[in-house]
N, C-alpha and C positions, 0 to 999 in steps of 0.2 A: 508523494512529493508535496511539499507545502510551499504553495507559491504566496507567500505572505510579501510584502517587503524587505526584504533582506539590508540595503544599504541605506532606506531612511531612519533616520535617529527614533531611538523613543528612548522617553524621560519619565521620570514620574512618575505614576499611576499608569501612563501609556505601558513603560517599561516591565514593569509587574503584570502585569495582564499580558502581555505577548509574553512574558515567560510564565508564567502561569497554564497559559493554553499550551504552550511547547511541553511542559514537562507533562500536561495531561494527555498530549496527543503521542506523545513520546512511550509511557507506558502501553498507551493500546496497542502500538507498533510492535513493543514490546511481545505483549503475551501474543500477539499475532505471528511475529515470529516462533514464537515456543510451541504455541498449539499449530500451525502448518507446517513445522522444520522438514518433515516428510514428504510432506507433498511441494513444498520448492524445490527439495534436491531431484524429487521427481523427474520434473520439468527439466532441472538443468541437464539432467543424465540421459532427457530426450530428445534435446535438441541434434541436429545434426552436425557437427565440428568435425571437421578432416585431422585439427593436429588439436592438442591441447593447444589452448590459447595462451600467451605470453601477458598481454595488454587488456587488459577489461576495463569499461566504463559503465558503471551502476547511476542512471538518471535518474535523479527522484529516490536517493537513496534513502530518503527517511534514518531510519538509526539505525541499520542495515543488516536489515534482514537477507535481503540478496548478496549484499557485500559479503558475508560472511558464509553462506551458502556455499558462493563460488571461489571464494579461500578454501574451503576445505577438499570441493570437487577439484580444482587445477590448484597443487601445491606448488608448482612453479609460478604463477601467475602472479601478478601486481596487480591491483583494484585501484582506479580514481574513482570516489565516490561523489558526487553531486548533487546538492539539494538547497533550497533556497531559504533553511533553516539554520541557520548558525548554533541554534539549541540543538537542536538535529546534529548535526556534524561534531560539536563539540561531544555526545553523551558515546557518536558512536567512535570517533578516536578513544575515548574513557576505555570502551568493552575492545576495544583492540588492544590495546594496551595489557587491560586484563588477562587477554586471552595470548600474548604475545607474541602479535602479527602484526606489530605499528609499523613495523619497517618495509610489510606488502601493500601499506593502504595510506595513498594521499585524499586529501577531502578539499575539494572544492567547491566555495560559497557561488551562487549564480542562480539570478532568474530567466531559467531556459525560455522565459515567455518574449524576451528583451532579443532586439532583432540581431543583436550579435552576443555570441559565443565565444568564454574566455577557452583559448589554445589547449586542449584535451587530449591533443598526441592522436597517433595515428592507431587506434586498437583493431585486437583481429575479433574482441567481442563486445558490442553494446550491451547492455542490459536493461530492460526501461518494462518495471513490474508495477502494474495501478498509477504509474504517472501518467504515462500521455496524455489521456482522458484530460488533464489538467492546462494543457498547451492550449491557449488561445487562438494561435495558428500552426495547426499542426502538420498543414503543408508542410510549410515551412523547416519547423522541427526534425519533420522528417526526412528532408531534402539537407539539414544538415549531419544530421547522424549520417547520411550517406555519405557524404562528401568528406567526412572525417576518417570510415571507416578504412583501415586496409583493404588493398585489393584482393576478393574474394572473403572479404571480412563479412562475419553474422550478427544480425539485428533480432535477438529477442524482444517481444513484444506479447506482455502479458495484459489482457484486461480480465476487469470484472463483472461479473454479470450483473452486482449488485451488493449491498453490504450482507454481511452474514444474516441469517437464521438464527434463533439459541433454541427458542422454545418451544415444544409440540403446540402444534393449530388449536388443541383442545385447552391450553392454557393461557391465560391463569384460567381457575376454574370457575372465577362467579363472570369473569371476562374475556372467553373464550375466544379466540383470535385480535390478540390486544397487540400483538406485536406486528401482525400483517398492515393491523389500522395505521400503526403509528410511521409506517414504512411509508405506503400512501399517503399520508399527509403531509411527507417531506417531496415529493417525486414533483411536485411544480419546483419547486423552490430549484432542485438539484438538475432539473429539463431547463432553466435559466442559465445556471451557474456553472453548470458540469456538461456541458450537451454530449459531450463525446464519450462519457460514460457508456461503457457496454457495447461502443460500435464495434463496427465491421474495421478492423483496422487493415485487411488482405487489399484491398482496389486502392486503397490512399498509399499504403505499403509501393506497390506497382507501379502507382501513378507518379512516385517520389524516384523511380531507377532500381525499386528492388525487384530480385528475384523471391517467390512469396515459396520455400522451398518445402514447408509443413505447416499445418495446421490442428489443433488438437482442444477440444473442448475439455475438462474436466469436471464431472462432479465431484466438490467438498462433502462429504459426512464424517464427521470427526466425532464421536462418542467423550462425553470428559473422562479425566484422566485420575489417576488418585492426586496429582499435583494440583488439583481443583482450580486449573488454570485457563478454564471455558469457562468456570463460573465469574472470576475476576476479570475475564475477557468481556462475558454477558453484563457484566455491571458495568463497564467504562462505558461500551458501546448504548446501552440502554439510560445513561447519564448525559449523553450525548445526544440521543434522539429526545430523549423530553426536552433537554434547553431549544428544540426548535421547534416542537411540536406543541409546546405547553399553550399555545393559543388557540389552537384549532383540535386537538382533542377533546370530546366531551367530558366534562364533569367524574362521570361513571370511568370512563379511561385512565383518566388524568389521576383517580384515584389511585385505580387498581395495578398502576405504574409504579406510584407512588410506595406501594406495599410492597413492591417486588425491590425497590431500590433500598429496603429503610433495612440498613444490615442488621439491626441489633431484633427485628421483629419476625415472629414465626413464619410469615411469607417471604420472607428474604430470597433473591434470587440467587444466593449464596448456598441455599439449604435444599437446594434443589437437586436429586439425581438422575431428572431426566433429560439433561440438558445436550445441547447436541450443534457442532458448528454445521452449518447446511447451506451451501452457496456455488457456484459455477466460477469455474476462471478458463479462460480459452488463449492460447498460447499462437503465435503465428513466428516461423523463422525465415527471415529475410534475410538473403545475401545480395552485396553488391558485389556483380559480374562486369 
């Protein structure tokens, strides 16, 4: 979910840069959907639902990864999708469209951080994958999802453990654990901005009126694939961690980063086939009883 500003004006250089960042955060969603398409439907196929769901709400739908997941799992089902990205919601009506499911999927603009909630109907299923973490008060958040949900309605709640993995601990080779550094060097920054990243979402779950009815860790290891879509995956995300790290890694890092981004040279992280997504997502299914 991108909790940017959604309904302040930008102009100018403002306006090019907020779409700029949209359309670059937008593709990583992208192959992020493509390389775990398996392992979301996983999830959705383990939750526990008594009927097929009619009504679903995707929080923090990014370009919709979950939205489209849970189209294809409940083919009766309608998606409101919601994200505080207008770029976001625009690209993913685009791939609805494409795929010819616009007339199952409304999108609605909203910063779920804002004390009130535009009217989202009453669903028998939430969905809210790597957003929460982003809720400033996620009491809150979560006391409305409740309050919205039908009776006996289920509250999927996926977090992360952390951002992906690409590249074995032995690499690169002159800078062997280059990627683990450059992780740590982000983790104050994200322990500021993100505190809720990676929590315990089961006792706030509880403490909100759910019933917390499973709970499920998963290990990610995704091997690339011949569509080389870990490696374009591994380039956005490792384009991302140098623009915040580029201060506080050393010289010698900041190089060896450097070579692994530069597409057109023999170290390219493009050219690589050892490449590998490696990360944790833990699933928790609440129902309001």
């Amino acid at each position: 979910m991108t909790q940017a500003h959604p309904h302040a004006p930008h102009h100018g250089a403002q306006h090019g840069a907020q779409h700029g960042h949209d359309q670059e955060h937008a593709e990583i969603l992208d192959l992020d959907a493509e390389v775990l398409a398996d392992h979301i439907a996983s999830i959705i196929a383990w939750l526990p639902l008594k009927t097929g769901p009619r009504q679903i709400i995707d929080l923090g739908c990014g370009t919709g990864a979950g939205t489209f997941a849970l189209l294809n799992r409940f083919p009766e089902a309608r998606v409101t999708a919601v994200d505080a990205s207008a770029g976001h919601l625009e690209h993913l009506r685009e791939k609805a469209c494409a795929r010819r499911v616009e007339e199952r999927v409304r999108t609605v603009q909203a910063d779920l951080n804002d004390s009130g909630w535009p009217d989202l109907g009453s669903p028998d299923l939430v969905w809210a994958s790597a957003s929460m973490h982003h809720m400033a008060h996620p009491g809150r958040a979560l006391r409305n999802v409740h309050d919205m949900l039908a009776p006996s309605g289920l509250f999927a709640v996926v977090e992360l453990a952390g951002f992906p993995r690409f590249l074995p601990e032995s690499a690169p080779e002159d800078r062997p654990g280059l990627e683990e550094r450059a992780h740590a060097a982000t983790d104050r920054f994200h322990a500021e901005h993100v505190p809720h990243r990676g929590a315990d979402w089961g006792p706030m779950l509880t403490a909100a009126g759910f019933t917390v009815e499973g709970e499920r860790t998963i290990a990610v290891n995704i091997e690339d694939s011949p569509s080389g879509a870990i490696g374009r995956h591994a380039l956005g995300s490792l384009q991302r961690l140098r623009g915040t790290t580029a201060r506080v890694l050393s010289l010698e890092d900041l190089t060896a980063l450097d070579r692994l981004l530069d597409t057109d040279g023999p170290h390219s992280i493009l050219r690589r086939d050892d490449l590998a997504v490696r990360t944790e997502r833990t699933v928790w299914a609440a129902r309001r009883t």
